[in-house]
N, C-alpha and C positions, 0 to 999 in steps of 0.2 A: 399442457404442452409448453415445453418452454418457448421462447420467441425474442429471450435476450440473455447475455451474460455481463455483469458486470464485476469486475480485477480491480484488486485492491493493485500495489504499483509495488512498493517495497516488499522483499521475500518473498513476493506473488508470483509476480512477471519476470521482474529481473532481482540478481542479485548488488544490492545496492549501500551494503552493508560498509564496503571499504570504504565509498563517497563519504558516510556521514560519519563515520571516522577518523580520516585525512582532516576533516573539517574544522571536526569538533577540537581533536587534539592539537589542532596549529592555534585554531582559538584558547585552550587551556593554557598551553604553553607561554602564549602572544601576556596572557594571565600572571605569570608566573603558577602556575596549576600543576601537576600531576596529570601528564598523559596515560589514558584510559587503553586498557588491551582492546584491539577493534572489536573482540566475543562479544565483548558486554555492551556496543553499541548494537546489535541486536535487540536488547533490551531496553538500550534508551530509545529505539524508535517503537513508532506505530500511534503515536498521540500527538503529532504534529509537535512543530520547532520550537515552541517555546517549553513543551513538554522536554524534550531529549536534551536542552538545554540544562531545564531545572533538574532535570537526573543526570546529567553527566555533571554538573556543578557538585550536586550533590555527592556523588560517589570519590570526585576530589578534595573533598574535604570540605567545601563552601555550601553547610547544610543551613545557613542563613540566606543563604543567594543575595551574597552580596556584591557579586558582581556580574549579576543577572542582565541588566540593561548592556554594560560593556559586551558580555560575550555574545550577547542577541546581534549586535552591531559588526560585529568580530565574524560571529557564524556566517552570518547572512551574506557580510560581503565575499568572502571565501567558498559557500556554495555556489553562491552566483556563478560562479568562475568555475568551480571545479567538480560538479553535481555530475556530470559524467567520468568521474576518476575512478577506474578499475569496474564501469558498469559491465553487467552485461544480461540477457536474456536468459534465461533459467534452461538446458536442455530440454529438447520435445514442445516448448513454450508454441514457439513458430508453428510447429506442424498441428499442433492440436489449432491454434488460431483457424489454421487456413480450412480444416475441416468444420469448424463453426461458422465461418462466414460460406464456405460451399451451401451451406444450409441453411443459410438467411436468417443466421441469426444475427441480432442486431451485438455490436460489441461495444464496451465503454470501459474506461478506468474511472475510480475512484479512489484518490489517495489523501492522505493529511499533510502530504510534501507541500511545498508551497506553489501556488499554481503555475506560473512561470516555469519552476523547474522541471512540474510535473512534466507540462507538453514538449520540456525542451527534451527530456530522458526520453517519452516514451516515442516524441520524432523520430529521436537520433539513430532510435536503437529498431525502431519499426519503421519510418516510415511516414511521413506527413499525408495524413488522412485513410492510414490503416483501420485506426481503430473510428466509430460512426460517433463517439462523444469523447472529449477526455477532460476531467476535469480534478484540480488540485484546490488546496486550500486557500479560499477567496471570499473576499469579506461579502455578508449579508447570506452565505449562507454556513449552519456552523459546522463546528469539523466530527466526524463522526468521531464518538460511537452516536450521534443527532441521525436519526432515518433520514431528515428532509434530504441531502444530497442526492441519497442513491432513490427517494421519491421521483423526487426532479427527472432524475435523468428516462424512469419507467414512465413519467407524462411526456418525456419530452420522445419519448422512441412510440408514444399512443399503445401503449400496452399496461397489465394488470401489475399489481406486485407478484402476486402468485405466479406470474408467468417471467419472470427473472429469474436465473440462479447468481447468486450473490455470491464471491468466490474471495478468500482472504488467508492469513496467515496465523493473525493474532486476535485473541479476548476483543479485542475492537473492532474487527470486523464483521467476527459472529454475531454481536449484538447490534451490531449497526443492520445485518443483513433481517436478524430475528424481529428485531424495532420496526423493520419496512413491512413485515409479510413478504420475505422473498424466501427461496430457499438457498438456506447455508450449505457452503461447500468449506472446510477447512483442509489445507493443501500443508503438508508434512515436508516439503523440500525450502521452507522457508525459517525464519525467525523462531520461530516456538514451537509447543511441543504437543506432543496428541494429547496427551493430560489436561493443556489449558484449554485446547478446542472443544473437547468431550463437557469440559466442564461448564463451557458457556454455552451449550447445545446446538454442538455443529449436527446439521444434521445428515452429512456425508463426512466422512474424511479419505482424501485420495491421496498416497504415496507418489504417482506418474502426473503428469499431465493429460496422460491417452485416457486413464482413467474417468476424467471429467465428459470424452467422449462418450463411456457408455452410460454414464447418468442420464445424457440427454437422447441417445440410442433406447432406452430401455422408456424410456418418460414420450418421446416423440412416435416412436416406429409402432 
């Protein structure tokens, strides 16, 4: 029986692809750099910020990362400020929510965004004190694909790993979810693609959101 759900944040919940684009590429430019098309910020996230950092440096040419510490400096201050630019909620997001929690199931995020911005997105866009944990990238605990996060959060809701579905977009979060003993859910309206889920053994993949509902219909009822 399930008894939680834990969401990855980026290409999960919402799409948040534009933010770390606007970001990235004022910082590239701030660079003298080559601004990045936003597609392929897509693929610089899912590994937390110093990750999408060293691949957006990278794909502009600076495969030395030489100017790695400036644009850590450059991003950060510029997310700060503009991490809700062009956010928003994925369709069906909301309604699927509100029938998981009718049903007591406990709900959390888990993202590699930086913590601060995590809670400040997923406030803004839900709701302060929607979701029953939310947690982003925060020192002492490390960034997945490490279980211990999404560990954490299944002691702290007093429930199994088995009894989580772990729900994500990208290669990092299937193994983050398979690392716990939870069960993977890999969602097709985000980041990547059914080929990288499959291949780190999601072990549902859902096109909808409603979808996610009858996993826990068919598992619960």
């Amino acid at each position: 029986m399930f008894k939680a759900a834990i969401f990855d944040l980026d290409g999960t919940l919402a799409d948040t692809v534009d933010s770390m684009a606007y970001c990235g590429n004022r910082a590239l430019k701030e660079l003298g750099l080559p601004e990045q098309p936003y597609e392929e910020y897509k693929h610089f996230a899912g590994d937390g910020v110093d990750e999408l950092i060293r691949r957006a440096l990278a794909a502009a040419g600076d495969t030395k990362f030489v100017h790695f510490d400036e644009m850590g400096k450059i991003y950060r201050e510029y997310f700060s400020r503009d991490c809700m630019y062009h956010v928003l909620p994925y369709d069906g997001i909301i309604d699927m929510l509100e029938v998981l929690k009718e049903k007591g199931i406990k709900t959390a995020v888990l993202s590699n965004k930086p913590d601060a911005q995590a809670v400040d997105v997923i406030e803004t866009l839900f709701g302060k004190g929607y979701f029953d944990h939310i947690q982003g990238q925060r020192e002492g605990i490390p960034r997945k694909p490490s279980p211990e996060g999404a560990l954490a959060i299944a002691e702290k809701f007093r429930v199994r790993p088995g009894e989580c579905l772990y729900l994500g977009d990208t290669d990092t979060d299937m193994k983050t979810g398979n690392a716990a003993g939870m069960y993977t859910v890999g969602v097709l309206w985000g980041f990547r693609t059914r080929e990288e889920l499959e291949k780190n053994h999601a072990m549902s993949i859902v096109e909808k959101p409603w979808e996610i509902l009858e996993l826990v219909k068919r598992q619960n009822d």
